[in-house]
C-alpha positions as CSV (number, residue, x, y, z in Angstrom):
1,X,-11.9,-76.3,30.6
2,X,-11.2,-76.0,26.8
3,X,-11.4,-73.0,24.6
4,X,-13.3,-72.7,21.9
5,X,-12.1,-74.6,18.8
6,X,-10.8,-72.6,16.4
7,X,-9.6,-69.2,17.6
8,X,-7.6,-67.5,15.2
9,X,-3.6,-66.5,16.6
10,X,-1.5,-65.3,13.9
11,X,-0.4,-68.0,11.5
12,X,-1.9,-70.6,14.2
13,X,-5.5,-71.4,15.0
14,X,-6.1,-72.6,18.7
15,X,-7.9,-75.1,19.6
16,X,-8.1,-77.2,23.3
17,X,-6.6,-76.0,26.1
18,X,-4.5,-78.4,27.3
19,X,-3.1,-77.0,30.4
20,X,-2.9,-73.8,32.9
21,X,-0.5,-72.6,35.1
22,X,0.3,-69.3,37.8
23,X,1.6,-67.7,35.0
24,X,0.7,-68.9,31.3
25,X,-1.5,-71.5,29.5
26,X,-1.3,-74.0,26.8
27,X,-3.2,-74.7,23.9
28,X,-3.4,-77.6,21.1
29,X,-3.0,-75.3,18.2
30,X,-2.5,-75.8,14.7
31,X,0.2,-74.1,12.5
32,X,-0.8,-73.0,8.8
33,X,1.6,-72.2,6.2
34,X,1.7,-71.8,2.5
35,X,1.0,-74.3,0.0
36,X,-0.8,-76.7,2.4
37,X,1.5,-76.2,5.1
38,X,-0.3,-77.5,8.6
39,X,1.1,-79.2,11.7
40,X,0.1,-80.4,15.5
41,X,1.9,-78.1,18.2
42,X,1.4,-76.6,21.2
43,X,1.3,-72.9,22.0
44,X,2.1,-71.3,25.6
45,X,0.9,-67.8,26.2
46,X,0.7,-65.4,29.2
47,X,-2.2,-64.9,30.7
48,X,-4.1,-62.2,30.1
49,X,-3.8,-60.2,33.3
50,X,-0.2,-61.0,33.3
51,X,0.8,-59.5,30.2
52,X,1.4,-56.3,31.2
53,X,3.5,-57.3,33.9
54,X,7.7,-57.1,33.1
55,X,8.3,-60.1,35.6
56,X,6.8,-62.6,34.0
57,X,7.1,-61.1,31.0
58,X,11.0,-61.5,31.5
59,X,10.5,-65.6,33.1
60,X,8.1,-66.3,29.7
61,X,10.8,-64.5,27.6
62,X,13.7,-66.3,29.6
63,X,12.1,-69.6,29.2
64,X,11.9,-69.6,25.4
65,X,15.5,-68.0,25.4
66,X,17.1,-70.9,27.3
67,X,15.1,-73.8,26.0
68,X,15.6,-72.8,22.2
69,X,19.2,-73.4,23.1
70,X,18.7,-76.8,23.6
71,X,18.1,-79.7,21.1
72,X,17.6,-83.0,22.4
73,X,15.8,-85.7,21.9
74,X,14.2,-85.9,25.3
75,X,13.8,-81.9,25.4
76,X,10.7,-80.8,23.7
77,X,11.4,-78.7,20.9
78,X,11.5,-75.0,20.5
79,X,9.7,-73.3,17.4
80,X,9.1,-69.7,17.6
81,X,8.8,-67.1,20.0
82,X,6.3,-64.3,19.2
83,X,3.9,-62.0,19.6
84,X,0.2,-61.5,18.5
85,X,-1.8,-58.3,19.3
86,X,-0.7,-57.9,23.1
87,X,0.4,-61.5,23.8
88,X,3.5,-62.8,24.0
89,X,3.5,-66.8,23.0
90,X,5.8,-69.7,22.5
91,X,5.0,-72.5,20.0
92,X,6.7,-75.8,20.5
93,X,6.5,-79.6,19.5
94,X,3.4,-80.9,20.6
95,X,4.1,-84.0,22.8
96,X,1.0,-87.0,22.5
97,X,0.7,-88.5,25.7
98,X,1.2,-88.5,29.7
99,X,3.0,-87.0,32.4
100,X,4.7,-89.2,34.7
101,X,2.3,-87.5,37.3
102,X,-0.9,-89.4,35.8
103,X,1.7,-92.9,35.2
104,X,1.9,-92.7,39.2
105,X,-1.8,-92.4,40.0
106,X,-2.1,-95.3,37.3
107,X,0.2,-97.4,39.6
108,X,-1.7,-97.4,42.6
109,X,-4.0,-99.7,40.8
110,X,-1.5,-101.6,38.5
111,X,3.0,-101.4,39.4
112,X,4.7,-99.6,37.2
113,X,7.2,-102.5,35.2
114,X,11.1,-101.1,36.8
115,X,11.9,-101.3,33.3
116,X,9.8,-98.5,32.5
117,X,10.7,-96.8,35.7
118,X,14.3,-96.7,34.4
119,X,14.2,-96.0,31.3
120,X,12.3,-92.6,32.1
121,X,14.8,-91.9,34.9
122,X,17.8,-92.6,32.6
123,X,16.4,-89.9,29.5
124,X,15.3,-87.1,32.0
125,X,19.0,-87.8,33.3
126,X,20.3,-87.7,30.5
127,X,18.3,-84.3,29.3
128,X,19.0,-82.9,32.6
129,X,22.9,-83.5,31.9
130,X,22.8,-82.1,28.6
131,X,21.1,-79.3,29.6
132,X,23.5,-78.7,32.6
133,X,26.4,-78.8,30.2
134,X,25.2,-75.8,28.2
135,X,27.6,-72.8,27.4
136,X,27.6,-69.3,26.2
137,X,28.6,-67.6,23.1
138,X,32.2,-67.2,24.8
139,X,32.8,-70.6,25.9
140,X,31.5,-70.2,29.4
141,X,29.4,-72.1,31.1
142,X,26.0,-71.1,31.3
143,X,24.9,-72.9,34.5
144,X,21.7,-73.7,33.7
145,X,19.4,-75.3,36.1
146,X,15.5,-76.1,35.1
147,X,14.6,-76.0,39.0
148,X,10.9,-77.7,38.3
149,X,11.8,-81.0,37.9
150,X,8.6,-82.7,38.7
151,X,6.6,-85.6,37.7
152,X,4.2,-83.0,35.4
153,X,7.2,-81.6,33.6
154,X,8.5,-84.7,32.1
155,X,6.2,-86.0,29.5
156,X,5.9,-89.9,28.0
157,X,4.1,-89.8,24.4
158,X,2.5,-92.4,22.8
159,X,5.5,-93.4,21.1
160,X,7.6,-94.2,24.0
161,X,9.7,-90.6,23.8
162,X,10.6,-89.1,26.9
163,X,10.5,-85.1,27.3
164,X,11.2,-82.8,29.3
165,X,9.4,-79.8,29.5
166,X,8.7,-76.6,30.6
167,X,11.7,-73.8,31.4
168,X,9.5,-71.4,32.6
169,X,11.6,-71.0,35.8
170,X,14.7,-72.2,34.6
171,X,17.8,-69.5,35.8
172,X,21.5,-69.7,34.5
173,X,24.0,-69.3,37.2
174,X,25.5,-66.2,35.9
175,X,21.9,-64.6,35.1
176,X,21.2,-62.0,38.5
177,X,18.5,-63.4,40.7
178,X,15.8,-61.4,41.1
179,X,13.1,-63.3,42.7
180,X,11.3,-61.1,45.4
181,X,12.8,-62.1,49.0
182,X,10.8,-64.4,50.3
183,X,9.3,-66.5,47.2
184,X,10.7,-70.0,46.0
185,X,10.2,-70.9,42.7
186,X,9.0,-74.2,42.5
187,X,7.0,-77.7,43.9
188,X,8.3,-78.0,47.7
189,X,7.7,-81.5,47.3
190,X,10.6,-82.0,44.6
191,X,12.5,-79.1,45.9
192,X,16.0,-80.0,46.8
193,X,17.2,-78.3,50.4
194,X,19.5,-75.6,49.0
195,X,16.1,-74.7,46.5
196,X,13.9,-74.3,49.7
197,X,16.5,-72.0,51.0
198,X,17.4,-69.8,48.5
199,X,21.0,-70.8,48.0
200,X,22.9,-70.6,44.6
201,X,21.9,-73.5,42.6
202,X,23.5,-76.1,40.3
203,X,22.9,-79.0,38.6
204,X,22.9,-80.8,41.5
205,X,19.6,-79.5,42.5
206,X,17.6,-80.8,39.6
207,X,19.2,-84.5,40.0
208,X,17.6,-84.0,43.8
209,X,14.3,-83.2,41.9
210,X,14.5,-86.0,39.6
């Protein structure tokens, strides 16, 4: 389902909706500026009846706090995190193309060249590892672990970039955990064993994924 072109959002006007989630949804949207400013991104916002709640208020807040840290080239980019009326909202590069998800229903009717199958693996590696290595303002490491390391979160545009995407239940090691007993965060299916139990995680657990 789209939403209507053209819905005004602060300094961005929202057009398609490109995706929706348990707890947010993502729009094409475009950004307007002065002097002719305008650019292609995508904006992520909290659904509705979510945005009075202070969990995933916190996760969406959490999410654009850890993946701002990061600039990669196969991490999709941070912008701005803000707020418009009662929504909370993140706006981020816009990334033209597939998910590695619809690549795999592709192959069932036509292989997937290795080559291609590598070089995917290699950059979500390698944005994994970067990710991993991430420290604090004191030196420390942050122990950050994207936990949803699927074939929808890591993107292939047009242009042949790999990205990964989507934080929105990343953790850092030394953040409290504060998941409700009894709820993994997550897609079993990519899950590694320690993630379907609720142990401490590491780095480890997203290489599982990938």
């Amino acid at each position: 389902m789209a939403a209507p072109a053209g819905i005004p959002f602060g300094q961005y006007v929202l057009g398609k909706r490109l995706a929706r989630g348990g707890m947010a949804e993502v729009f094409l949207a475009r950004q307007r500026g002065v002097q002719g400013f305008d650019r292609r991104v995508a904006v992520k916002r909290i659904l509705p009846h979510l945005a009075d709640s202070r969990e995933f208020i916190k996760m969406f807040l959490d999410e654009a706090r850890y993946a701002a840290r990061l600039a990669h080239p196969n991490i999709v980019h941070i912008y701005e995190l803000g707020q418009f009326e009662e929504s909370y909202f993140i706006a981020m590069e816009f990334v033209d193309g597939v998910h590695t998800g619809q690549l795999i229903k592709h192959a069932a009717a036509e292989p997937i060249p290795p080559v291609l199958v590598a070089r995917v693996g290699a950059d979500a590696a390698g944005a994994l590892a970067y990710a991993h290595r991430q420290e604090d303002a004191d030196g420390r490491p942050l122990g950050l672990v994207h936990r949803d390391v699927s074939p929808q979160n890591i993107m292939i545009s047009f242009d042949g970039v790999v990205k990964l995407v989507d934080f929105g239940i990343a953790k850092a090691v030394s953040q409290a955990e504060e998941t409700q007993p009894g709820i993994v965060k997550g897609k079993y299916a990519y899950m590694s064993p320690e993630q379907t139990t609720r142990k401490t995680l590491d780095g480890r657990s997203d290489v599982f994924s990938l």
